[in-house]
C-alpha positions as CSV (number, residue, x, y, z in Angstrom):
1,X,98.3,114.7,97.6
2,X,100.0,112.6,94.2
3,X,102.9,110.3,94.8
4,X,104.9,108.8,91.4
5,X,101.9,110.3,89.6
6,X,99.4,108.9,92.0
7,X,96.9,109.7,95.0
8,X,98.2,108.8,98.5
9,X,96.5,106.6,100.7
10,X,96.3,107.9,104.1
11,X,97.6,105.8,106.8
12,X,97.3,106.0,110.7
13,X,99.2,104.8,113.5
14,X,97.9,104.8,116.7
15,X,100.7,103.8,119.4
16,X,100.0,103.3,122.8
17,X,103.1,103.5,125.3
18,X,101.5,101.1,127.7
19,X,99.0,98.2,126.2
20,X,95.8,97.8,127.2
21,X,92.5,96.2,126.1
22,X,91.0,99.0,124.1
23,X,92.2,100.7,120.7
24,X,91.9,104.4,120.0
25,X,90.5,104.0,116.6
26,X,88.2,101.3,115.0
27,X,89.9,98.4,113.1
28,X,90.6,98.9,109.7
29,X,93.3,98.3,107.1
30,X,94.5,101.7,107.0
31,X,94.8,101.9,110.9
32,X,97.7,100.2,112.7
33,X,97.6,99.9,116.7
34,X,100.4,99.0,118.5
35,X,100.0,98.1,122.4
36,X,103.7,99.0,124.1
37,X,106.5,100.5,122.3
38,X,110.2,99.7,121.6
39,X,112.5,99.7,118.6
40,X,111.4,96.9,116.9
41,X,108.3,98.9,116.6
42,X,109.9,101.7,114.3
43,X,110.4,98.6,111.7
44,X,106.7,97.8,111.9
45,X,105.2,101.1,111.6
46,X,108.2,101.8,108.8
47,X,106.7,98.8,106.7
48,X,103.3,99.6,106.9
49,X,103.8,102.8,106.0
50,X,105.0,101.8,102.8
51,X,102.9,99.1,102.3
52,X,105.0,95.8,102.4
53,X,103.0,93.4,103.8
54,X,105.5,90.9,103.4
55,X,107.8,92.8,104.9
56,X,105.1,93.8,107.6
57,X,104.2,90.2,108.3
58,X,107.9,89.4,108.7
59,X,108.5,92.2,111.0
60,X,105.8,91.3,113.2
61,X,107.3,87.6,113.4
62,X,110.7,88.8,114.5
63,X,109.3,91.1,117.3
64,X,109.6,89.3,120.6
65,X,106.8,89.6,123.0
């Protein structure tokens, strides 16, 4: 698959409604794993999606735990 003229990276996201001390999938850049789930999630998995790490890291920040 091309976007703009060039090969997508696949992404995953693995989101799991209730955390717990295991992941479903190995860590890796490509692989996000989020433990719990509520809007401020949507924000996180939006930036990583399209690659924003500043935007990533700054959405993580702003997420209260």
């Amino acid at each position: 698959m091309r976007v703009n003229g060039r090969a997508a990276s696949p992404k995953l996201v693995c989101i799991d409604l209730e955390p717990c001390t295991t992941t479903q999938a190995p860590g890796r850049s490509d692989i996000l794993s989020v433990g719990g789930f509520s809007d401020a999630v949507l924000g996180v998995v939006a930036s990583f999606l399209a690659d924003d790490s500043g935007r990533f890291v700054a959405e993580v920040e702003i997420a209260e735990l």
